[in-house]
C-alpha positions as CSV (number, residue, x, y, z in Angstrom):
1,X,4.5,21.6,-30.8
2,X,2.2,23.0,-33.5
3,X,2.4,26.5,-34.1
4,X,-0.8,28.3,-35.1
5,X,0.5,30.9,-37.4
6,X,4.1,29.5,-38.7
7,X,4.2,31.9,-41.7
8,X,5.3,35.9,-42.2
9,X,3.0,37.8,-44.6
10,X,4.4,40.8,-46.5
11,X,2.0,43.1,-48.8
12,X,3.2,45.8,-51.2
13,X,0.1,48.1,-53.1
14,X,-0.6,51.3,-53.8
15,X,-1.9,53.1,-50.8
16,X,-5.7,53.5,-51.0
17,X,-6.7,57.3,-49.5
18,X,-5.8,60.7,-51.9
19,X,-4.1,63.6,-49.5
20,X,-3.7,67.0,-50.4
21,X,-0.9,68.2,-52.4
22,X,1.1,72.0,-51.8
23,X,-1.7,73.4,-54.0
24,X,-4.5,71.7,-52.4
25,X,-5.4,69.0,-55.0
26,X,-6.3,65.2,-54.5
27,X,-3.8,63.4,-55.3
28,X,-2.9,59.0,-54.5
29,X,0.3,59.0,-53.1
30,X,2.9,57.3,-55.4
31,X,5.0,55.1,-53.1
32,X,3.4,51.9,-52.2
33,X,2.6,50.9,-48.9
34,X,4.4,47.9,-47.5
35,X,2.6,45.7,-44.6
36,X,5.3,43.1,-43.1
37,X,6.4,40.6,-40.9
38,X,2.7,39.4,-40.3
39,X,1.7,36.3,-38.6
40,X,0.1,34.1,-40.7
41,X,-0.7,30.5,-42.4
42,X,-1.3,29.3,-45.5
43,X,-3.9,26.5,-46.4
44,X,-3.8,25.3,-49.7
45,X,-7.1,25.3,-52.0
46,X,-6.6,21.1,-52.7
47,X,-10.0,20.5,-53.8
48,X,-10.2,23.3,-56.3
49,X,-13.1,25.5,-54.5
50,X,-14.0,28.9,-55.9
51,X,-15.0,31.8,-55.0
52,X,-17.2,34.6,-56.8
53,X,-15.5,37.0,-59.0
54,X,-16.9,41.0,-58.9
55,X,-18.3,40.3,-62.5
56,X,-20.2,37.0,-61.3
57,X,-17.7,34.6,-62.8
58,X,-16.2,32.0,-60.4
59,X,-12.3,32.0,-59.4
60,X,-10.3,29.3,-58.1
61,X,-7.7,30.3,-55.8
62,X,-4.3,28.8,-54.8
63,X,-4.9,29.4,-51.3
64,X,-6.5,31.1,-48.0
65,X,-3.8,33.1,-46.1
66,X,-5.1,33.1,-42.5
67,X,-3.6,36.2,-40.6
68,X,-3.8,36.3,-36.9
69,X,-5.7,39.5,-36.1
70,X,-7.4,42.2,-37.9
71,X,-5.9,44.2,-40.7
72,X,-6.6,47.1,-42.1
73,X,-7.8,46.5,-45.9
74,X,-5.7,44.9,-48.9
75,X,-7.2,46.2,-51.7
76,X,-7.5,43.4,-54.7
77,X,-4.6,42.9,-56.9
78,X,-1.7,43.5,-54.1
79,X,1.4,42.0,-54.5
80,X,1.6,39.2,-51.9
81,X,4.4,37.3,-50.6
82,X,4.8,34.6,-47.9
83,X,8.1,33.2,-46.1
84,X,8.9,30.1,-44.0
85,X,11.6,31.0,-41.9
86,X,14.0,33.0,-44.5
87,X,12.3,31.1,-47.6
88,X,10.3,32.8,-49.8
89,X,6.9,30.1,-50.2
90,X,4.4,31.8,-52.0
91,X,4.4,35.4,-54.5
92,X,1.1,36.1,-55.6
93,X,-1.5,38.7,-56.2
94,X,-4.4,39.2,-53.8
95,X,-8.1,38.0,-55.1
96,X,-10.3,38.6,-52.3
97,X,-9.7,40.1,-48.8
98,X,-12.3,39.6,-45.8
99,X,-11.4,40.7,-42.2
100,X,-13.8,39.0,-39.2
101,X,-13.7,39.4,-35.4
102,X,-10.7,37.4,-34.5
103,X,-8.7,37.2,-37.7
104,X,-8.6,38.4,-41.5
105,X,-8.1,36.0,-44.5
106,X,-6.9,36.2,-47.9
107,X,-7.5,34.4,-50.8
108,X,-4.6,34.5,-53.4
């Protein structure tokens, strides 16, 4: 039997939204946020497609991580790391994140 999302995703970054210190300034948060023990797959990038870059230029990727579901954003440059069973498979940095109706994908 063939399961659809064999993989567990785990994300470390800085977290994205300021909050209000005791004296009422903005200020990012310094521990990083850490996302999980998410389902997911990986599907390697064998034919060497790219994807556009923020400045235009083109990037090839390793591989799109398909995660089951919708996440909340991963912002670009994340730490990424997959695992097979207890095996670590894959320990990246994020390139591009997009998040559709029935699941979100990541291209690393």
């Amino acid at each position: 039997m063939s399961i659809q999302y064999p993989h567990k995703l785990k994300a470390t970054f800085q977290g994205l939204s300021a909050v209000k210190d005791g004296n009422g300034d903005w200020v990012k948060p310094n521990a990083p946020v850490v996302r999980e023990n998410i389902n997911c797959r990986v599907q390697p990038n064998s034919k060497g497609t790219t994807i556009p870059g923020i400045d235009g230029d083109k990037i090839v990727f390793d591989a799109i991580i398909y995660v089951e579901g919708r996440l909340e954003t991963i912002p670009t440059n994340a730490k990424i790391e997959v695992f097979e069973k207890d095996e670590q498979i894959m320990n990246t940095v994020l390139l591009r994140f997009s998040r559709d109706s029935f699941h979100s994908r990541l291209w690393v």
